[in-house]
C-alpha positions in Angstrom: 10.6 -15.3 3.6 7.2 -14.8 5.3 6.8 -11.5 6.9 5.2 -11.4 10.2 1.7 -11.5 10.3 0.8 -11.9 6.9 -2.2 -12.4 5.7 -1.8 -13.0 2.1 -3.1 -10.4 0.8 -1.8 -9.0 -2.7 -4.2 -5.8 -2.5 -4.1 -2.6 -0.1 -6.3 0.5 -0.6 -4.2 3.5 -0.5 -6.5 7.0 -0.3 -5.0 10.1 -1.7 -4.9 11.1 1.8 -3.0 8.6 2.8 -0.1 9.1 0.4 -0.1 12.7 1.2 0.1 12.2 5.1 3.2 9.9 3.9 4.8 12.6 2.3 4.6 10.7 -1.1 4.7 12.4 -4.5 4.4 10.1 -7.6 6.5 12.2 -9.4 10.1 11.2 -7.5 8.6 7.6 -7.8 11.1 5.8 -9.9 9.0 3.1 -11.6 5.2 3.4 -11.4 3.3 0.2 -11.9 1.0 -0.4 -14.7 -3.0 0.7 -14.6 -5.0 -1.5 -13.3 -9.1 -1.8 -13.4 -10.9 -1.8 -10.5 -14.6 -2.6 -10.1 -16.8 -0.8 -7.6 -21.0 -0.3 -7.2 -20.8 2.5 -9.8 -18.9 0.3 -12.6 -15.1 -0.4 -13.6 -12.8 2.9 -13.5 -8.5 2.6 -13.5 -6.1 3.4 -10.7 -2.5 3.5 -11.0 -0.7 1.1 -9.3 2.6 1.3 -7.0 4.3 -1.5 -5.0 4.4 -0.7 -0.7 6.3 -2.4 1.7 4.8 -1.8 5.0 6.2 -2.4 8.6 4.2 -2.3 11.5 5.5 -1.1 14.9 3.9 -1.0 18.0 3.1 2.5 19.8 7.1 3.0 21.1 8.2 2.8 17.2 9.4 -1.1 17.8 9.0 -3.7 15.7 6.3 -6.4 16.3 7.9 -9.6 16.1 5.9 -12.9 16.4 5.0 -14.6 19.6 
């Protein structure tokens, strides 16, 4: 199954701040995923990764649905 609007994509940026505005705390996270590197300007550094599911709604909290 394709979700709506998919771009293909198999990276998302996730800021600290963004987690916390979520309400997420890694430490109730069952599974963590694995480190991973990531290159910037300044050289390669590690982040931990986590798998998201996102859902977008529209600004009434409905789904978007295609078309």
């Amino acid at each position: 199954m394709q979700a709506v609007f998919d771009t293909g994509s198999l990276l998302q940026t996730i800021l600290q701040s963004d987690l916390d505005a979520l309400g997420f705390d890694m430490s109730n996270y069952p599974s963590p995923g694995e480190l991973v590197n990531i290159t910037t300007a300044n050289g390669v550094g590690q982040a931990q990764s986590i798998r998201i599911e996102m859902q977008f709604l529209d600004h009434q909290n409905l789904k978007l649905h295609e078309g």
